[in-house]
C-alpha positions, 0 to 999 in steps of 0.5 A: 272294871273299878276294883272295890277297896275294903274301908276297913283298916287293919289293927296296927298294933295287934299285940296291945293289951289295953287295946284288946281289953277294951275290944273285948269289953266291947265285944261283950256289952254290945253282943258282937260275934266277930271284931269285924263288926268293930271295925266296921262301926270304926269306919261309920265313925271315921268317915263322919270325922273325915266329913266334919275335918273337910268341913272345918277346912273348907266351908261349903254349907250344904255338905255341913246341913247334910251331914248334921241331918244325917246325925241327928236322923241316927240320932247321934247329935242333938239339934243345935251342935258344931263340927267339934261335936262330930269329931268328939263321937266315939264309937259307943255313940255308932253301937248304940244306934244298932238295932240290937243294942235298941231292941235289947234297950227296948226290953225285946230281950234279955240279953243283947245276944238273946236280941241278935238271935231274934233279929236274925231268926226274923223276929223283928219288925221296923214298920212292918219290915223285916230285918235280919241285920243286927248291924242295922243302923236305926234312926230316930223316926223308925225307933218307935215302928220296932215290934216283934213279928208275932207270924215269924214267932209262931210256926 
């Protein structure tokens, strides 16, 4: 049997002060519980510069169509970009995509923690599919099925 390898990496410098700042801050404008939740939002964002480094090397034009559809489904790149667009991401462009950063934005909530509670209390809808995960990466087309579940409010 395969063993499974985490894709999160560990903090190579953990006693770095800016680095732990600007995580905090971070931390606090998104509503993350935990720093894992970082790390895994580093790892979306890693693997779709490793795609874009592979693609500049090599020029294989299916591989390059499906990864500029998959941005722009998420809606992190625009229709007419280029591979150094993709290796200019940064992570706040992964956060903003989280469907409690979006149904904040929306005005859900008032607070991005007020929006993790709702989302995880079942409260919130994508086309009248329930999701619990405040990670949950929204795309472009199923931004506008967002609602509140009026049965999961009412007991």
């Amino acid at each position: 049997m395969r063993k499974i390898r985490s894709k999160i990496k560990p903090v190579i410098d953990h006693w770095n002060e800016e680095r732990i700042a600007s995580e905090r801050e971070l931390m606090n404008k998104y509503g993350l519980r935990r720093k894992k939740e970082l790390r895994i939002a580093e790892a979306i964002l890693r693997g779709f510069r490793n795609q874009a480094k592979q693609l500049l090397t090599k020029a294989d034009e299916n591989k390059k169509k499906v990864l500029f559809e998959k941005l722009q489904s998420l809606n992190v790149l625009g229709v007419d970009q280029n591979l150094d667009d993709v290796l200019s991401l940064a992570l706040e462009d992964i956060l903003e995509r989280r469907l409690q950063t979006i149904v904040n934005k929306k005005g859900f909530a008032k607070t991005v923690k007020q929006s993790r509670q709702m989302i995880t209390h079942g409260r919130v809808c994508i086309n009248s599919h329930k999701i619990t995960f405040p990670s949950y990466l929204v795309r472009k087309a199923e931004e506008d099925g967002i609602m509140l579940n009026v049965k999961g409010a009412q007991k």
